[in-house]
C-alpha positions in Angstrom: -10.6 4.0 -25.8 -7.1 4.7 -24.8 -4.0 3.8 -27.2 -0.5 2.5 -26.5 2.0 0.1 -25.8 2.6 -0.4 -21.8 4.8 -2.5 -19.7 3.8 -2.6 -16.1 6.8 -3.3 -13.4 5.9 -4.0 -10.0 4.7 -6.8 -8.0 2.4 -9.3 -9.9 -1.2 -8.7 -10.0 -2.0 -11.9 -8.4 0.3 -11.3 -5.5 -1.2 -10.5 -2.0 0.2 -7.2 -0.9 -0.2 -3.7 -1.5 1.3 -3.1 -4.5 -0.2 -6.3 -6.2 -3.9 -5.2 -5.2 -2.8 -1.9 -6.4 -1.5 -3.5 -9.9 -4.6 -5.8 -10.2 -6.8 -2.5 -10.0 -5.2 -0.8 -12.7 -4.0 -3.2 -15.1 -7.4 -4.8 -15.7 -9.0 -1.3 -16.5 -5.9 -0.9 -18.5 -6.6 -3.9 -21.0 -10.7 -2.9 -20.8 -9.9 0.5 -22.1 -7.9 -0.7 -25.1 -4.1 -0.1 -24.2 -1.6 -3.2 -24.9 -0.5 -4.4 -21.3 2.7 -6.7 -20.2 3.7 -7.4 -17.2 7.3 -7.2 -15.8 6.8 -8.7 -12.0 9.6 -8.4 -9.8 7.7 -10.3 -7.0 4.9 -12.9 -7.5 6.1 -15.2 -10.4 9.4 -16.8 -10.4 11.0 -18.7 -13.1 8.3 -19.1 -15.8 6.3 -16.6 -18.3 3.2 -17.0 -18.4 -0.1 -14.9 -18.6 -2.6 -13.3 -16.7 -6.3 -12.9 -17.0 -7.1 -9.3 -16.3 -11.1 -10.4 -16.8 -10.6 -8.5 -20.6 -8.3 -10.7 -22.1 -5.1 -12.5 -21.1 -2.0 -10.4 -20.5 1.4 -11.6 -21.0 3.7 -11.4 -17.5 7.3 -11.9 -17.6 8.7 -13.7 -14.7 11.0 -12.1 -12.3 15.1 -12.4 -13.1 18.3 -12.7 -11.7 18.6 -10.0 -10.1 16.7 -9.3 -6.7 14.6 -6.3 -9.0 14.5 -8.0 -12.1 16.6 -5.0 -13.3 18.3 -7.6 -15.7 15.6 -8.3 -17.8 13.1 -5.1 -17.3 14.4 -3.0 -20.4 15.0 -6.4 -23.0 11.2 -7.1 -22.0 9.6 -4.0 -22.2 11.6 -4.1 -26.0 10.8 -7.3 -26.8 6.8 -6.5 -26.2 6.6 -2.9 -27.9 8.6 -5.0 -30.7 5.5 -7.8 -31.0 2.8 -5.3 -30.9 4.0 -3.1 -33.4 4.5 -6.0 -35.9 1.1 -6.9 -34.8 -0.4 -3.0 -34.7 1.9 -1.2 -36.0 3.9 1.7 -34.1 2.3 3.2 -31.7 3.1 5.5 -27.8 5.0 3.4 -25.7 5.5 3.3 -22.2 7.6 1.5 -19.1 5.7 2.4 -15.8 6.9 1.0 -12.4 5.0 0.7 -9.4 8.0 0.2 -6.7 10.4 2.0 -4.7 12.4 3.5 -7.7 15.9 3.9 -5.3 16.3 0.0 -6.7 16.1 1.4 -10.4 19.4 1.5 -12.5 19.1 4.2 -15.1 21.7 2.3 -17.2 19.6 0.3 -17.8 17.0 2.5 -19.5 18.3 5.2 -21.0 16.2 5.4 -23.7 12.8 4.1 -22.7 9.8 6.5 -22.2 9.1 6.0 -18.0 6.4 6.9 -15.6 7.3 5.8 -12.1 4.4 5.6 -9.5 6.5 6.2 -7.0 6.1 6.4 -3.1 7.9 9.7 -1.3 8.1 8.5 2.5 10.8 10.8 4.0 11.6 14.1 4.3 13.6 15.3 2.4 13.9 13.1 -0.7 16.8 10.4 -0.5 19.4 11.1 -2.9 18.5 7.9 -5.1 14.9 8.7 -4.9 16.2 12.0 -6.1 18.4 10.6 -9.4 15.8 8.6 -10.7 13.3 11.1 -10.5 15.5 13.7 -12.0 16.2 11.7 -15.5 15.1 13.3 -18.0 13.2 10.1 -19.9 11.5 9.8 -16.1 7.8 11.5 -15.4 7.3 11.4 -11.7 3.8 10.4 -10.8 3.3 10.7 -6.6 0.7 8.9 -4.7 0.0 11.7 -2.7 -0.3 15.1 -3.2 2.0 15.7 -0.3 4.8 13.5 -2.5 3.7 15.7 -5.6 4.8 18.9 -3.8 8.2 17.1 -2.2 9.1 16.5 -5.6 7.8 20.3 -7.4 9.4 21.8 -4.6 12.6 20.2 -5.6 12.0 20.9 -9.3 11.5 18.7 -10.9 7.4 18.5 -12.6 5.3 15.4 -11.4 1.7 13.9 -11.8 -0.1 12.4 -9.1 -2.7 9.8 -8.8 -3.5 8.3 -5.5 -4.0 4.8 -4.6 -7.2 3.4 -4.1 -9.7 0.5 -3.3 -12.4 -1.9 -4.9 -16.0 -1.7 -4.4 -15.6 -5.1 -2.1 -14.1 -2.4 0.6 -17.6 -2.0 3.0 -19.3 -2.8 6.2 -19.2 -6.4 6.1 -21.1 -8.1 9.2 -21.6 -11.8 7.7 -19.0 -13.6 6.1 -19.1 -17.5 6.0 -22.3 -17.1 7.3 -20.7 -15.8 10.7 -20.7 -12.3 11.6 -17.8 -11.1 11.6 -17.2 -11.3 15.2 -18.0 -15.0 15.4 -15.7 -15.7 12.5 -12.6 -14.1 14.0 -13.9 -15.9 17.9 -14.4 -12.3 19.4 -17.1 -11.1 21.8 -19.2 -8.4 20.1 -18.7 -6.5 23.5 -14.8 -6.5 23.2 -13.2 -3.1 22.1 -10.8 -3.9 19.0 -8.0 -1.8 17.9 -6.8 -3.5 14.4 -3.4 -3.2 12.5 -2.6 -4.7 9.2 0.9 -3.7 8.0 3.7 -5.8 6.3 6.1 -7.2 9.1 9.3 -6.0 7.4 12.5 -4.2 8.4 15.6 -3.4 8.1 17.2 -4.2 11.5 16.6 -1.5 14.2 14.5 0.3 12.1 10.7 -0.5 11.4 9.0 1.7 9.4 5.5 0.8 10.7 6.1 2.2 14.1 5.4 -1.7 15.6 7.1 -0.8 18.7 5.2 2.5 19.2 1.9 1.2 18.3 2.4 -2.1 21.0 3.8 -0.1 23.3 1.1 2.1 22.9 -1.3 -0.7 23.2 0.1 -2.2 26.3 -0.1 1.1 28.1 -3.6 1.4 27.1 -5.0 -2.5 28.0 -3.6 -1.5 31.5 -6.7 1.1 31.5 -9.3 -1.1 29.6 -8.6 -5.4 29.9 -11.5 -5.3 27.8 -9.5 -4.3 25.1 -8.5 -6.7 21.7 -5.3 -5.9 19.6 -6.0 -7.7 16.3 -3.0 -8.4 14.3 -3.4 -9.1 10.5 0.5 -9.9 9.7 3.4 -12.3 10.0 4.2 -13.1 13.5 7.0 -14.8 13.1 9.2 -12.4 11.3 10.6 -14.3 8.5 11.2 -10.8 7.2 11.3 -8.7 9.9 10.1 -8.2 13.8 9.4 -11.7 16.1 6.2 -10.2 17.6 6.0 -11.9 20.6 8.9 -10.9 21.8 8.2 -7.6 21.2 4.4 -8.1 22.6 6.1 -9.6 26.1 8.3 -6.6 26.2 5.3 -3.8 25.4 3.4 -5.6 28.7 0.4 -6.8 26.7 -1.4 -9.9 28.0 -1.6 -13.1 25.4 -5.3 -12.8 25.7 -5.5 -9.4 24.7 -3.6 -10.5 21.4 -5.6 -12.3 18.2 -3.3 -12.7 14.6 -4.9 -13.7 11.7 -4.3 -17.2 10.6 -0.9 -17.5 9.7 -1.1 -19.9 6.9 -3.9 -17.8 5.4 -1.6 -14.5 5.7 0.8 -16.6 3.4 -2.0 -17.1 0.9 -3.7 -13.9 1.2 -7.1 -13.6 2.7 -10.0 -13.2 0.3 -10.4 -9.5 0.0 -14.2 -9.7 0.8 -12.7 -11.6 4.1 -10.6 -8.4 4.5 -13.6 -6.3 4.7 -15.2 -8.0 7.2 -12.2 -8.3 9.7 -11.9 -4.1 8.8 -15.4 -4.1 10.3 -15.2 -6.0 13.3 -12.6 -3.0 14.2 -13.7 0.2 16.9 -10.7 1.8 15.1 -7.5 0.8 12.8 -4.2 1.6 14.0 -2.1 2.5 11.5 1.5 4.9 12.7 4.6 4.4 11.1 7.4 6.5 10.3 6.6 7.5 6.6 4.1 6.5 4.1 3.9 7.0 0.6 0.2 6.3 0.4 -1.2 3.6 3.3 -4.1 2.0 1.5 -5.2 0.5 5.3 -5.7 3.6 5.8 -8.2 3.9 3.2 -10.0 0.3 3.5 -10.3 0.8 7.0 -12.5 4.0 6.5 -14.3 2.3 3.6 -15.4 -0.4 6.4 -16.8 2.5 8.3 -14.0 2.6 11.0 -12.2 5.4 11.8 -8.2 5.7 12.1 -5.0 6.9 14.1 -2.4 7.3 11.8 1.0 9.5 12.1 0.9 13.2 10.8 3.1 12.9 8.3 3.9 12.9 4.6 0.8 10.8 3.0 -0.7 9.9 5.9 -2.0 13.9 7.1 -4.2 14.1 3.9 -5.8 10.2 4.1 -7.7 10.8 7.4 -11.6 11.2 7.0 -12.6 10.5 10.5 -9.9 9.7 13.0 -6.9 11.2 14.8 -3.5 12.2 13.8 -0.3 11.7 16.0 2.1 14.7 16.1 6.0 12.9 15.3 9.5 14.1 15.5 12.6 13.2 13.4 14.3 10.0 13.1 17.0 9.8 10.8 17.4 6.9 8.0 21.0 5.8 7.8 20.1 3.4 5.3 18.2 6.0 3.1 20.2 9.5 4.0 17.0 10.9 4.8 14.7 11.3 7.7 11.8 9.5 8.6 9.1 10.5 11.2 8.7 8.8 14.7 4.9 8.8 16.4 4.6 10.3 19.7 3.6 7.3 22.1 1.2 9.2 24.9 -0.6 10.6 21.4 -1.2 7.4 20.4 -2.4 6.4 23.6 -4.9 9.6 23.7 -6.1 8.6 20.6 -7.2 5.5 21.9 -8.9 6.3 24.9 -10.9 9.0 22.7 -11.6 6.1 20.4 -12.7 3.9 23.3 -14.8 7.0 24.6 -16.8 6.8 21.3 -17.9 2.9 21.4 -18.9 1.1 18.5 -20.5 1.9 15.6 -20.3 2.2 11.6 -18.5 5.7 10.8 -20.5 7.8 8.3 -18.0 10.4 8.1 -15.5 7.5 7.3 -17.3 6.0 4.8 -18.2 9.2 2.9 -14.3 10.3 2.5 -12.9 7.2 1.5 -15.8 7.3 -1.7 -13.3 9.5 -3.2 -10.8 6.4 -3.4 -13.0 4.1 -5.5 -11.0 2.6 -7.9 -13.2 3.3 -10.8 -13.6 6.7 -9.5 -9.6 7.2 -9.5 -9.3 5.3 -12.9 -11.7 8.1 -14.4 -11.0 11.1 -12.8 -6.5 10.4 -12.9 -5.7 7.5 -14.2 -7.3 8.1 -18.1 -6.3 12.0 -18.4 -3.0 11.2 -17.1 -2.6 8.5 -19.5 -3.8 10.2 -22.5 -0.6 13.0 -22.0 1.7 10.1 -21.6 0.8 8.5 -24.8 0.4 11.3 -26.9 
């Protein structure tokens, strides 16, 4: 059993995206193994404390504040829970970990508070914020990659790393609803599908998921295969980021070579065992961008048995079991004072015809490499030792 004081500051767990899965994961194995858990969510509960039932036990969660980062409240919170548990425990380790980009951190804020920051390293070389938090001297580093764990050693400063990873639930799913999976989404089981799930937000010109690439990309390709499906698990509308049809229109890809997920759903967040199945209705899972700190798509995908394209850069190079990597070249980051990464299109385009080439079929290669990111498996072998020298 582990022993300490923790308070957790990311998205909520019961919040549909990336980081909430990710919190979700670890929080609950957190509260199993004995370690006294709050939640400070900057996304995923507004306005009202409340709790949260990690399937161990209820766990307290503070409610986002003022401030866009809830960097007004954060520090008085994490307080105000290592205060009730020692007069309930007595004093023990404590610990404010953050799962976020930690360029939105205010070391004001926190200068005496013990921090671990999971943090994502997506450029090269580290922005210069990304750089101050990480150099504090209360801050431990821990990268999602190992890639990000050498950005940071090589700019010396000493850093854990535990990677990302995904539930059991991640696995070739053909029935779901009682459909296979092809019937449930309306697809032939015939049709070649190339598959992208990816958050549909930027920051004007820029769009760190390589959208326009990857549809340009596409559209170049469906000229050589009409059989071809793009399936589109994100927000077309771009309420935070890209209108895809516009951008769909401009690439030269057909309306009936296009299928998003239902919108409404997406809003909601799909069931993850729903996930799994669309996963497995895919030939292959596109999944470029311009930088990734992990890509845990990346990772489902291949735990569905479906191999992946995916840029050759920072996290991405070392997530690739069965699949193809596409060479980039620089693209600065005004925003950030760094550089990102930008796919080569005719790459991507090889990569799919090679994918197309290879037909259908579950990916044992795929499915064998992505074992290593079980989520019990990663709690075990990084998450436990890791803890234990953090609490000492």
């Amino acid at each position: 059993m582990l022993k300490g004081t923790i308070t957790w500051f990311s998205n909520s767990p019961t919040a549909p995206t990336g980081y909430g899965v990710q919190s979700q994961q670890v929080l609950s194995r957190m509260v199993r193994d004995g370690l006294d858990v709050a939640i400070q969510s900057n996304y995923g509960r507004e306005g009202v404390n409340g709790t949260w039932d990690s399937g161990h036990g209820l766990v307290p969660e503070y409610a986002r504040g003022a401030d866009a980062y809830s960097q007004d409240v954060t520090a008085i919170n994490h307080l105000n829970h290592k205060a009730k548990v020692e007069k309930e425990k007595g004093k023990q380790a404590d610990l404010l970990m953050t799962l976020y980009d930690v360029w939105i951190l205010k070391k004001d804020k926190y200068k005496d508070i013990p921090i671990a920051s999971w943090t994502p390293i997506d450029h090269n070389p580290i922005p210069p914020l990304v750089m101050q938090w990480l150099s504090n001297p209360n801050v431990t580093p821990i990268a999602m990659s190992k890639w990000g764990q050498r950005q940071i050693e090589a700019a010396g400063i000493e850093s854990l790393y535990i990677p990302h990873a995904v539930d059991d639930v991640f696995k070739p799913t053909q029935m779901i609803e009682g459909k296979t999976a092809r019937e449930f989404m309306g697809i032939r089981d015939d049709q070649f599908v190339v598959g992208m799930n990816f958050a549909n937000k930027s920051s004007g010109a820029i769009h760190r998921k390589a959208v326009g690439e990857a549809l340009l990309a596409f559209g170049i390709f469906v000229k050589r295969h009409p059989d071809a499906l793009l399936y589109l698990h994100t927000d077309m509308f771009g309420a935070y980021g890209w209108r895809l049809a516009d951008l769909l229109t401009s690439c030269g890809v057909p309306a009936e070579n296009v299928l998003f997920c239902d919108q409404l759903q997406y809003r909601y967040g799909y069931p993850q065992e729903v996930l799994a199945a669309l996963y497995t209705a895919m030939n292959v899972y596109l999944g470029v961008s311009y930088g990734e700190g992990f890509g845990v798509g990346t990772i489902e995908a291949q735990a569905c048995g479906v191999p992946v394209i995916v840029s050759d850069i920072c996290a991405s190079t070392e997530l690739v079991g069965d699949g193809w990597l596409v060479e980039c070249q620089p693209l600065w980051d005004e925003s950030q004072k760094s550089w990102f990464s930008i796919p080569n299109i005719p790459q991507i385009v090889e990569a799919l015809m090679q994918a197309y080439e290879r037909g259908q079929g579950v990916s044992e290669k795929a499915l064998a490499f992505a074992e290593g990111y079980r989520a019990e498996k990663v709690w075990q072998d990084y998450w436990i030792p890791t803890l234990g020298k953090l609490l000492k």
